[in-house]
Every structure is written in C-alpha cells, then in structure tokens.
RODO-2510 file (C-alpha; in nm, 4 decimals, decimal comma):
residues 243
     n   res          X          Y          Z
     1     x    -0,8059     1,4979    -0,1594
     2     x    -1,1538     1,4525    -0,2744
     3     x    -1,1764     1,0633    -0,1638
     4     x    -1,0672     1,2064     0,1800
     5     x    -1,2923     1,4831     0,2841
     6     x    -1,5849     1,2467     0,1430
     7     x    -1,4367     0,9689     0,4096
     8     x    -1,4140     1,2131     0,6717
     9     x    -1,7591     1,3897     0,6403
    10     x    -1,9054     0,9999     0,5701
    11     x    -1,7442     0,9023     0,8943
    12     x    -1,8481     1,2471     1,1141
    13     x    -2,2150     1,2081     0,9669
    14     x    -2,2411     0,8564     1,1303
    15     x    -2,1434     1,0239     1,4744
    16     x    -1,7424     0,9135     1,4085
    17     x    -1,4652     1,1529     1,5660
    18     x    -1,1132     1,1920     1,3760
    19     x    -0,8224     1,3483     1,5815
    20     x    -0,5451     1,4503     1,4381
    21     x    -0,1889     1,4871     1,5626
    22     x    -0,2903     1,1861     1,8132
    23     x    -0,0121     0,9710     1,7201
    24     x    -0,0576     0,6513     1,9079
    25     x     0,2230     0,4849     2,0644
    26     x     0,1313     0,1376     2,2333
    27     x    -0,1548    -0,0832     2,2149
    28     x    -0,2910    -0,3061     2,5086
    29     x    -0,4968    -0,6129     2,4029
    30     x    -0,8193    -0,7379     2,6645
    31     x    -1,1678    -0,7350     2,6756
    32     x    -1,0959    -0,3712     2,7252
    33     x    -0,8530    -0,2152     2,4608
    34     x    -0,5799     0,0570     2,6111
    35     x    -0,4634     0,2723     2,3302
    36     x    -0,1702     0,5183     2,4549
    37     x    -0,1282     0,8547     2,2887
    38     x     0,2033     1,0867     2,2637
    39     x     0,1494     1,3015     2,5692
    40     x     0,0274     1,0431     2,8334
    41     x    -0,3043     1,0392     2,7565
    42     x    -0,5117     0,6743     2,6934
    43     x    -0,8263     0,5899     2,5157
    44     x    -1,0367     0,2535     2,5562
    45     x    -1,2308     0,0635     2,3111
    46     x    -1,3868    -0,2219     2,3082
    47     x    -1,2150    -0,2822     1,9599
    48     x    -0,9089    -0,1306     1,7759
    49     x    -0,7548    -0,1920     1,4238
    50     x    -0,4399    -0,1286     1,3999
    51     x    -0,3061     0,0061     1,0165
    52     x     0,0624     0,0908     1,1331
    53     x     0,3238    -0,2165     1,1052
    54     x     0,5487     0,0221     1,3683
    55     x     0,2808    -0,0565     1,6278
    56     x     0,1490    -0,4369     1,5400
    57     x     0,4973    -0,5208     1,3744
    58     x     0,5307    -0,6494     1,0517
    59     x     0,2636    -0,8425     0,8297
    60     x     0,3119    -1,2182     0,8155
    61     x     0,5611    -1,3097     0,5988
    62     x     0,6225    -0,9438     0,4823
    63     x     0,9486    -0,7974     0,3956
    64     x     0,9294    -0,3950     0,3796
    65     x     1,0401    -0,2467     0,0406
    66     x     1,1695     0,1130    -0,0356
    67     x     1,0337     0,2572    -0,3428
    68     x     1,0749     0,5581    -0,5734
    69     x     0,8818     0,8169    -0,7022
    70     x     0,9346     1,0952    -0,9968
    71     x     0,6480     1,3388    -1,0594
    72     x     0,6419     1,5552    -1,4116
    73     x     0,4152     1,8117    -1,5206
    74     x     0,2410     1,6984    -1,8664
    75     x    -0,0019     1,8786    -2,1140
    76     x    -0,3665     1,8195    -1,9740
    77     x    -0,5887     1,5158    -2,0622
    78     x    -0,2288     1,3845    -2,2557
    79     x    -0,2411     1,0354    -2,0034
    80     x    -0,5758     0,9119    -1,9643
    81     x    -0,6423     0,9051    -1,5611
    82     x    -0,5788     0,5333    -1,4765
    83     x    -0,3149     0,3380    -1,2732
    84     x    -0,0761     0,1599    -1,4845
    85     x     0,2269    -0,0849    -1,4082
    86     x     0,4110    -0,3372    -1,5676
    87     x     0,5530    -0,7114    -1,5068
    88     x     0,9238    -0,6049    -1,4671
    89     x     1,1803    -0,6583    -1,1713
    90     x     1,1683    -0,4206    -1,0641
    91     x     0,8076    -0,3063    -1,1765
    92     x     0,7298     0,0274    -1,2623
    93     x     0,4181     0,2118    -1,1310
    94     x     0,2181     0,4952    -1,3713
    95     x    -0,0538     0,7614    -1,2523
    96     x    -0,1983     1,0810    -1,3473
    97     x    -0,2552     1,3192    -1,0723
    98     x    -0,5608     1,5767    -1,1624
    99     x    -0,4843     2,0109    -1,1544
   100     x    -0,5083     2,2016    -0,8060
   101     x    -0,4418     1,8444    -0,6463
   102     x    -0,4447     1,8719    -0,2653
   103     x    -0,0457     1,7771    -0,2852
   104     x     0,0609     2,0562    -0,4340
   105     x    -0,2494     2,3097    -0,3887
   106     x    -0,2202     2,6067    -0,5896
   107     x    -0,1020     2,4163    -0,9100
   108     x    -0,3205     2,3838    -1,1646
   109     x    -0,1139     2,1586    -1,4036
   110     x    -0,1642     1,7950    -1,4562
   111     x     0,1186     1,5453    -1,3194
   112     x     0,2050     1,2479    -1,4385
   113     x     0,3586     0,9902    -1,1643
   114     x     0,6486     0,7457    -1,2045
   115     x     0,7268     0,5186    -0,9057
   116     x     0,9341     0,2028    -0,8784
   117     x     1,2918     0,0624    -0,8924
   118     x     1,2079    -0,1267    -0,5330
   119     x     1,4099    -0,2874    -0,3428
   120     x     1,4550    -0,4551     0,0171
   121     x     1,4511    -0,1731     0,2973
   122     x     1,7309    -0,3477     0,4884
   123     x     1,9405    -0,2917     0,1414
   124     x     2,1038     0,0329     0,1413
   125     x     2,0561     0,2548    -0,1489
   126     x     2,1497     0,6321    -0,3427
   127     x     1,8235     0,7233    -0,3941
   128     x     1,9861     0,9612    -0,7188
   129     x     2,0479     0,6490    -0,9714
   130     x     1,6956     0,5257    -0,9049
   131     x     1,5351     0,8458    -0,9657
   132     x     1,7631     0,8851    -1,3287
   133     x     1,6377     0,5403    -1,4455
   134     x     1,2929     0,6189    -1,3429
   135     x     1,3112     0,9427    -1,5400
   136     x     1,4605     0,7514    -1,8415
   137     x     1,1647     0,5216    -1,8195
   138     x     0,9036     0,8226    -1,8291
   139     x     1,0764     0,9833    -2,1187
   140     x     1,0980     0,6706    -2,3383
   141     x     0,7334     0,6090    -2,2961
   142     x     0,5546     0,9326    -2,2128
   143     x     0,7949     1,1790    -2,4239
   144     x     0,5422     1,4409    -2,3834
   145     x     0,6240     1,5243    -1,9912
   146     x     0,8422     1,7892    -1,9012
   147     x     1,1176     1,8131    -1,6279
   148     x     1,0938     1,6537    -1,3111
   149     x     0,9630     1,8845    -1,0399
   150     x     0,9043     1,6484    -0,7231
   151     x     1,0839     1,3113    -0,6388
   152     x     1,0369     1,1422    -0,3401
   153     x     1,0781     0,7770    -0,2145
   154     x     0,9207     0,5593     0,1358
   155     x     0,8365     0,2056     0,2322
   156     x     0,5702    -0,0198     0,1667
   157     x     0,5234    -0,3801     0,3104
   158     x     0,5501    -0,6385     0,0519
   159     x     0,3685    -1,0101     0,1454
   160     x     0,5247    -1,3044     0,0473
   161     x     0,1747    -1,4093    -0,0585
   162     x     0,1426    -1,1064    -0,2275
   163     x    -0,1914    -1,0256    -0,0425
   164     x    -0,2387    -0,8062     0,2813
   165     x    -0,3520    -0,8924     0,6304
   166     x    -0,6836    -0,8135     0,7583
   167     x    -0,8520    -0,9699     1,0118
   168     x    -0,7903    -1,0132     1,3816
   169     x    -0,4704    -0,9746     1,4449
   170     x    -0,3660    -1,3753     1,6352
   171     x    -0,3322    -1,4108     1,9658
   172     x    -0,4436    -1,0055     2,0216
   173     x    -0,7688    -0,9977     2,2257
   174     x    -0,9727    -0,7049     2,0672
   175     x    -0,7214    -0,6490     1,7808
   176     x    -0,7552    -0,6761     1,4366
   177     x    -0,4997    -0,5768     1,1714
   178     x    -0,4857    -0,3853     0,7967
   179     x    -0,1523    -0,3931     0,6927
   180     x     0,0632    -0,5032     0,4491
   181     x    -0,0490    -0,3327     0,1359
   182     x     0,1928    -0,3489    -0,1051
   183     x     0,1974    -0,0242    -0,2210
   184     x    -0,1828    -0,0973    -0,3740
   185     x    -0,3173     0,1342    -0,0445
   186     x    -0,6522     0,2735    -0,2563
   187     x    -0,7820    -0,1265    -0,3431
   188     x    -0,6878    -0,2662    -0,0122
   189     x    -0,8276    -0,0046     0,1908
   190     x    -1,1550    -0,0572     0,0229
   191     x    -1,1760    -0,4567     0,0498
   192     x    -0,9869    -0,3741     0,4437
   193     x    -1,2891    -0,1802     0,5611
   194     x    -1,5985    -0,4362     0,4239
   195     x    -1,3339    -0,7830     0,5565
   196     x    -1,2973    -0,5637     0,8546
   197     x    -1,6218    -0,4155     0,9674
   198     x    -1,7718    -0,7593     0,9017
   199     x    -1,4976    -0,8851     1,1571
   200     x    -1,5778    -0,6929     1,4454
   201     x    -1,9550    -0,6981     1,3951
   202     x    -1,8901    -1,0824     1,3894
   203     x    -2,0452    -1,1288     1,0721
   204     x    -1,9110    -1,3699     0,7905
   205     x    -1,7850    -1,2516     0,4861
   206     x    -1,6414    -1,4329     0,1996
   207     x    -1,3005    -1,3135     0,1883
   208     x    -1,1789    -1,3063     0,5755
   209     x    -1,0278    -1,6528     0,4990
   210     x    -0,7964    -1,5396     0,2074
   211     x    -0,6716    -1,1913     0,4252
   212     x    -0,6557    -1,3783     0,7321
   213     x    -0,3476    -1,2450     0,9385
   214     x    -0,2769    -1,6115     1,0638
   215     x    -0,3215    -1,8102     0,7344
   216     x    -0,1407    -2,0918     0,6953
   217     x     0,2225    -2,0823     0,5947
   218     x     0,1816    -2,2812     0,3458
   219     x    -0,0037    -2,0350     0,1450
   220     x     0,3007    -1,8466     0,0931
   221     x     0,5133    -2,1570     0,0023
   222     x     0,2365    -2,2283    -0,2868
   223     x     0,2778    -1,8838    -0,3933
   224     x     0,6168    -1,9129    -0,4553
   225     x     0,5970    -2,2743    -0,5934
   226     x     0,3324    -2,1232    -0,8429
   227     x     0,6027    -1,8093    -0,9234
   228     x     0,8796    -2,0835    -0,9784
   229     x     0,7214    -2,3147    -1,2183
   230     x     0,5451    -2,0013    -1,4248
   231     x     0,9063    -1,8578    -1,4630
   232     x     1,0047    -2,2535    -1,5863
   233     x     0,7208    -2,2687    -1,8323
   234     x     0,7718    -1,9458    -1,9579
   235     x     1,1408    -1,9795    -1,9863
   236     x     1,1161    -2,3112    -2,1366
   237     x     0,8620    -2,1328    -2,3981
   238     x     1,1174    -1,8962    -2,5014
   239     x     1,3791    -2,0966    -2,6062
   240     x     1,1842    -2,3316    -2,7951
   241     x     1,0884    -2,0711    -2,9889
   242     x     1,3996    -1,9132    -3,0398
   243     x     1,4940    -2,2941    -3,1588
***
C-alpha cells in the first residue's frame, strides 16, 4: 500500500534496515536485548518493541476476539472513502478500499469492506452464518454493491479498557510493548510510534500514562463501572419515554 512503501522508504532514508521473512521467535530482556530468529540466528539491541501478543503474551486485561470480513465490488466514488462503524453488539465495521489496491493488484474496481459479528476467540464458531448476516447488513444499507468476491476473518486483541498498551513492557529490561489494538491498527500505530519513540529516547510525553502497559487495574474496573451505569441511564431513558 501507499502508507507502506512511504514508511519503508521514510525508515531506509534515516539509515533503518527492514528484513523480511525474519520471523522472530523469543525475546531475551537485559541491558543487552537477544532477539532469536527462525533459523538460529540472534540479533542484539540495546532496545526492542515488541508488536506480536504470540511473543510478549497478551495485553493487560485483553481478551482476543475473532472477527469477520466481507469485501464487494461497488460503482466508483458510490461510498465516500472514510471508516465507518456503529454502536451495536456486535458492531459492524465499514471501509472503502481505492482501485488497483495492493490486495488485490491488478483490479481496478472499488471495494467496499464489511467486517464484524465478533466474538471471543476461545468461542468456537462457523465462520458461514457470520459472513450471511454481514452480507445482509451491506445490502440493507449499501444496496448498490454487488456480490461478494473475498471474505475472510482473524483475531484482534480487545482491552478491557478499551485502549492499547504501549510503553515498556513491566518487569522487561529493554522491552517495550504495542499491542492490543482493537482492530483500530491505522490510529494506534500512529499514537504507538510518537508514545513509543518518546519512551526509549526517555523523553516525556503526555499520553505514556493513559497507554501504560502496567496501569492500574482499576482503570479497567472504572471502565466497566462507566459502561454499566451508561447502559442504566440509557435504559431507564427508554422506558420513560415509552411511558
């Protein structure tokens, strides 16, 4: 994609290196960081951030979600290019995806992207009934897309605090963590690198308390307080209303 080759040549003009097919396989906190590759192979840094929840484990207080996608073709400039979701449980995610995108190179029609219908990973699921109610979603509000032509589905970490972890990673000499992006990958990633290049330079920066990795419990306890007595007062709303 374009926001990826202008990362990569942004990183290779500062005198960065990006290897692919290095897929890293244990991490080894000290002064010194040991970062084993598939093959044998090890690299040292004096820092490492580790973006994988297979390697640093889960987020705090994170519960990993499987989630659904259905991709249609749709007449161009019909959805205006934003991201769009809604307040439902579960939600539902919308997204235009541009002609000759780098997914599906060669194609030069616009897409329109329907994801959702999440639910815990540890929950088994048919992937097939997920996919038909997204689709029924999509055609009740965007009649204009055709047939489905790509479906899809993966995991994504979902906070109990609704907020992702970045910051050094407690206890972890020389690690620091980005993980736990709810699906919202494109808007973390972008507050993750200025909370986490402040970090390791060991300058302060106004939100490294709020994505701190080892906040307070508490937090998420006053999230779901706050979720609880929202649902009351809008409950309680309703029916007087309806009264």
């Amino acid at each position: 994609s374009r926001l990826l080759s202008g990362l990569r040549r942004a990183v290779e003009r500062r005198g960065g290196r990006i290897h692919e097919r290095s897929r890293v396989v244990d991490v080894k906190e000290g002064s010194t960081v040991s970062l084993r590759v598939s093959g044998g192979a090890s690299v040292f840094a004096e820092h490492a951030i580790v973006a994988a929840p297979s390697l640093s484990g889960p987020p705090a207080r994170a519960v990993a979600h499987r989630t659904y996608v259905v991709a249609a073709p749709v007449p161009e400039h019909a959805v205006p290019r934003a991201l769009y979701w809604d307040s439902d449980r579960p939600y539902h995610y919308v997204r235009g995806w541009g002609r000759g995108s780098a997914h599906w190179p060669g194609d030069q029609r616009e897409y329109l992207v329907v994801g959702g219908e999440d639910h815990p990973a540890a929950k088994p699921s048919d992937p097939e009934p997920r996919w038909a109610r997204l689709e029924a979603w999509m055609r009740e509000r965007f009649p204009m897309a055709s047939g489905v032509t790509h479906r899809w589905h993966g995991e994504v970490q979902e906070p109990a605090d609704g907020l992702p972890s970045l910051g050094r990673d407690p206890g972890r000499e020389g690690i620091f963590r980005a993980s736990g992006f709810g699906g919202s990958g494109l808007t973390s990633a972008a507050v993750a690198a200025m909370v986490l290049s402040d970090s390791v330079l060991g300058r302060a920066n106004p939100w490294s308390r709020l994505y701190d990795p080892g906040r307070p419990r508490s937090r998420a306890g006053a999230f779901v307080r706050f979720g609880l007595g929202a649902a009351k007062r809008f409950f309680g709303l309703k029916r007087s209303r309806e009264a």
